[in-house]
C-alpha positions in Angstrom: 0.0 0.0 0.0 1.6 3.8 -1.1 2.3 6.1 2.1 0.5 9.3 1.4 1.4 12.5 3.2 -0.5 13.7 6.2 -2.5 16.1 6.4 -1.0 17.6 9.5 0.9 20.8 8.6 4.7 20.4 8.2 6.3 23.6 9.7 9.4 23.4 8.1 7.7 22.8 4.3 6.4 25.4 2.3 7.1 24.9 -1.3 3.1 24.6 -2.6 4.4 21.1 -5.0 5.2 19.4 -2.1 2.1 20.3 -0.2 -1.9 19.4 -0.2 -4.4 21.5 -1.0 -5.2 21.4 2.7 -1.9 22.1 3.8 -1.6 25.2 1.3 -4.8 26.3 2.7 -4.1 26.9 6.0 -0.8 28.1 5.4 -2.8 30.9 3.6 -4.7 31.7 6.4 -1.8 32.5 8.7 0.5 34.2 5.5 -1.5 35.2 2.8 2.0 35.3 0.7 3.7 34.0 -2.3 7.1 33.5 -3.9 6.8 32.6 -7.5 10.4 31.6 -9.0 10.8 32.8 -12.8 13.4 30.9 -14.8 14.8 30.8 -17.8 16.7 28.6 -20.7 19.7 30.0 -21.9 23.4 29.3 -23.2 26.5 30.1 -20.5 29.1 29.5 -22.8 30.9 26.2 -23.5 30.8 25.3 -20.0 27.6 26.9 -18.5 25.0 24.8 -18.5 20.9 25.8 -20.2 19.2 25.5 -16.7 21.6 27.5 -15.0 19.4 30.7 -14.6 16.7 28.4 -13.1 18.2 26.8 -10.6 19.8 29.6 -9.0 16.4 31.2 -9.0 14.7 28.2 -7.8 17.3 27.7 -5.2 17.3 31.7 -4.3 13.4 31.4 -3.8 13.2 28.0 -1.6 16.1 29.6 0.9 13.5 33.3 0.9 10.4 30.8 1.6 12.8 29.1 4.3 13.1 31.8 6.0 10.5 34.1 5.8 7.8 31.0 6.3 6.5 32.3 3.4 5.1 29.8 0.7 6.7 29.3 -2.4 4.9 28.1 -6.1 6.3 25.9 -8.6 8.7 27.7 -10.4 7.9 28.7 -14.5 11.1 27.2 -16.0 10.1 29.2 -19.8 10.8 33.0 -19.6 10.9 35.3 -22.0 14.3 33.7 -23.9 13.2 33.7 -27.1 16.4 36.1 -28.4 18.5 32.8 -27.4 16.5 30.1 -29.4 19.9 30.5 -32.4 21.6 28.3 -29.4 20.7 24.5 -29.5 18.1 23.7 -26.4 17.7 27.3 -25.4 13.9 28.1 -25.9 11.5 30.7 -24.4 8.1 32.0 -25.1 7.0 36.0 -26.6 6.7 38.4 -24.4 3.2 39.1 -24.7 2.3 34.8 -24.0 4.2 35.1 -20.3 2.4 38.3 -19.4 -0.8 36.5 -20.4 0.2 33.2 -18.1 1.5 35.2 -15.3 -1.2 36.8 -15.2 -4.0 34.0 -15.3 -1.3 32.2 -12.6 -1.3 35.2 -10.3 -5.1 35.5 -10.8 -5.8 32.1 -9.4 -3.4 32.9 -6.4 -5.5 35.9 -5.6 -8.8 34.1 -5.9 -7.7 31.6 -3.4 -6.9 34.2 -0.6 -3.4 35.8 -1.6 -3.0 39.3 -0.9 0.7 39.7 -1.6 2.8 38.4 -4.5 6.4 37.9 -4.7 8.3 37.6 -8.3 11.8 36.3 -8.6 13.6 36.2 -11.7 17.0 35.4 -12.8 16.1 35.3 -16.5 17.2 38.8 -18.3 14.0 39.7 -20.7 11.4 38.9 -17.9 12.4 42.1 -16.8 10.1 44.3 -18.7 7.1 41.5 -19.3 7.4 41.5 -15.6 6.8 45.2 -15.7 3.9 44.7 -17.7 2.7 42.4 -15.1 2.9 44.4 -12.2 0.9 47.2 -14.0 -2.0 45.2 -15.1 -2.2 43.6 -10.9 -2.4 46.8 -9.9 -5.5 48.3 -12.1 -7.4 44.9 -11.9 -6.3 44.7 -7.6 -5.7 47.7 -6.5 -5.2 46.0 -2.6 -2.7 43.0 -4.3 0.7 44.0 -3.1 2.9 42.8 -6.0 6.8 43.5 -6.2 9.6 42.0 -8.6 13.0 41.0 -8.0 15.8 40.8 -10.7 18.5 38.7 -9.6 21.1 40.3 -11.9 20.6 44.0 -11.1 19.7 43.8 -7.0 23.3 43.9 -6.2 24.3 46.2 -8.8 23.1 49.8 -9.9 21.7 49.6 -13.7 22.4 53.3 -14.5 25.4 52.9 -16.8 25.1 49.0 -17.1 25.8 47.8 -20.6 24.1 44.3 -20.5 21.0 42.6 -19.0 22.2 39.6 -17.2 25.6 39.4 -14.9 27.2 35.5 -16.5 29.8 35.5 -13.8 27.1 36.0 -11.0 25.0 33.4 -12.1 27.8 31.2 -12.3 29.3 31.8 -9.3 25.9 30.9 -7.3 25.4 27.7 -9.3 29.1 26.9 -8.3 27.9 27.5 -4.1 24.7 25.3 -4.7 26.3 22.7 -6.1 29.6 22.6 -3.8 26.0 22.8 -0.9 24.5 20.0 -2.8 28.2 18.1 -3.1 28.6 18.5 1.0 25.1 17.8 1.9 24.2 14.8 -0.5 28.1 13.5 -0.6 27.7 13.8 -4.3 26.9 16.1 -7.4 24.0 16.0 -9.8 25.3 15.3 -12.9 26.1 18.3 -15.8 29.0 20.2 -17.3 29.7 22.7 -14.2 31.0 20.9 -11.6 31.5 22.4 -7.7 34.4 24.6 -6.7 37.2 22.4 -5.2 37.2 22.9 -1.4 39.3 25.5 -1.0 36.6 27.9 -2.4 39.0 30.3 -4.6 39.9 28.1 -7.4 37.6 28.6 -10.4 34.7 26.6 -10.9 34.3 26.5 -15.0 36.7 27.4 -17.4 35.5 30.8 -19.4 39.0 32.0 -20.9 38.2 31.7 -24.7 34.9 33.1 -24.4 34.6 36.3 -26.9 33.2 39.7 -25.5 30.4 41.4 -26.1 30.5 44.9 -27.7 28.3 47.1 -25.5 27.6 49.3 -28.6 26.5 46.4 -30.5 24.4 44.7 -28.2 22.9 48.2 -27.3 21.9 48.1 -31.1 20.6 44.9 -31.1 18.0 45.3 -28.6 16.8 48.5 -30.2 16.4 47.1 -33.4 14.3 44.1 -33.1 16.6 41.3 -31.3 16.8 39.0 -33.9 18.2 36.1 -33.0 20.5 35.1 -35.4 22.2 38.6 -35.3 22.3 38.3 -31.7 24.5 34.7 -31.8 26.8 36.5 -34.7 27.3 39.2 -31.6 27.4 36.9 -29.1 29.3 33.5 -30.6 29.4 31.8 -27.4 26.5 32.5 -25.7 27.9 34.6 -22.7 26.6 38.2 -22.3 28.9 39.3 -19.9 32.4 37.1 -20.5 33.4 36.6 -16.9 36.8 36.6 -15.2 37.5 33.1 -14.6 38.9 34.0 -10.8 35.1 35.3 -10.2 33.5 31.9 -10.7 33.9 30.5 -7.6 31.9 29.1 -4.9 32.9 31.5 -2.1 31.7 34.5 -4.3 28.8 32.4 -5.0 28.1 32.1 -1.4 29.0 36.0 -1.0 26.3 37.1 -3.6 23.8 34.3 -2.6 24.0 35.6 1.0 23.5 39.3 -0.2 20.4 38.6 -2.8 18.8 36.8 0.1 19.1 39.8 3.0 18.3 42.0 0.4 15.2 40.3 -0.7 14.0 39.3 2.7 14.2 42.3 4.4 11.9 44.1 1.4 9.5 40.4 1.9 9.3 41.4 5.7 8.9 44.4 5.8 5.4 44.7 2.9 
């Protein structure tokens, strides 16, 4: 006979796939409150792996709902990466189809008792959609508290930023969760990045012959349409922002990991 979950509340669970409906329910009624992940599918270079946005944001999200006892929704792996699709496995969906689901997903939260929204993104163009989304909340529930976090820009200040999405930051923190996953599972999931060694400075993937971006260029290419086969002839090997290989490492994972998640929280606690 299969073991089916209780329905007694566990305190220390709050991600909404791993819960009832019952379970979701009441945690409602004490913290009417929701993190919703947004990831994305996109090349890192040679090394970087398609899922790497993602599971930094999903991992960003379940440490925020840790700690804030805030509940946290299945995270929307699809973002708005359609400017990538020239690279082999790197897909996406138009802008105007992930306003449209966010929406209708963020609807159904509200109808079932949530009065403030979360929205965490590590994926470059869900930046503006996400804009979009946030306006139309607003008009349509004017008492729906609903703010958005870009994991690429909260640490830095986007006046006089060239490029949309920070490569060594993302993998840097991919580096830290897998060196956490590494020490707390005594092994590694599987994939091309593998965990900083265990002194925590040496570099965790090898970026050296990646070719950079010219900011005019890329500046261009936005404005005129961002066609993606004119953004891969830019951008050859799939890194916006061609790291310095001393700055993937899991300490500075750790260090911006650390600071996303006191930034994030203290805005989460304080709405």
């Amino acid at each position: 006979m299969p073991t089916f979950m209780s329905n007694t509340i566990n305190e220390d669970i709050f991600d909404i796939g791993r819960l009832t409906h019952l379970q979701v329910s009441r945690r409602i009624e004490r913290c009417p409150a929701v993190i919703v992940p947004l990831g994305g599918c996109e090349p890192f270079g040679g090394a970087g792996e398609l899922w790497t946005e993602s599971e930094c944001v999903l991992e960003i999200s379940r440490e925020l709902s840790r700690r804030t006892q805030v509940l946290m929704a299945p995270m929307i792996p699809f973002g708005c990466s359609t400017p990538f699709i020239s690279f082999s496995g790197a897909v996406g969906v138009k802008p105007r189809t992930f306003v449209n689901m966010l929406c209708e997903i963020l609807h159904g939260y509200v109808f079932q008792g949530i009065s403030r929204i979360f929205l965490v993104s590590a994926a470059p163009f869900n930046r503006e959609p996400a804009g979009e989304v946030l306006r139309r909340m607003g008009v349509k529930y004017p008492g729906i508290k609903t703010l958005f976090f870009d994991v690429n820009t909260i640490l830095r200040d986007d006046k006089g930023v060239d490029f949309d999405r920070d490569d060594g930051l993302m993998l840097s923190i991919l580096s830290y969760i897998r060196q956490k996953s590494a020490n707390n599972d005594m092994s590694c999931r599987g994939g091309n990045l593998p965990p900083a060694v265990n002194d925590n400075t040496s570099p965790a993937v090898d970026v050296i012959n990646a070719k950079p971006i010219d900011a005019v260029q890329y500046k261009t290419w936005k404005r005129r349409g961002r066609d993606p086969q004119k953004f891969k002839a830019i951008c050859p090997d799939g890194l916006l922002l061609s790291p310095n290989n001393n700055d993937i490492t899991a300490a500075r994972g750790k260090e911006h990991f650390d600071a996303i998640i006191t930034i994030i929280k203290e805005k989460i606690t304080t709405v």
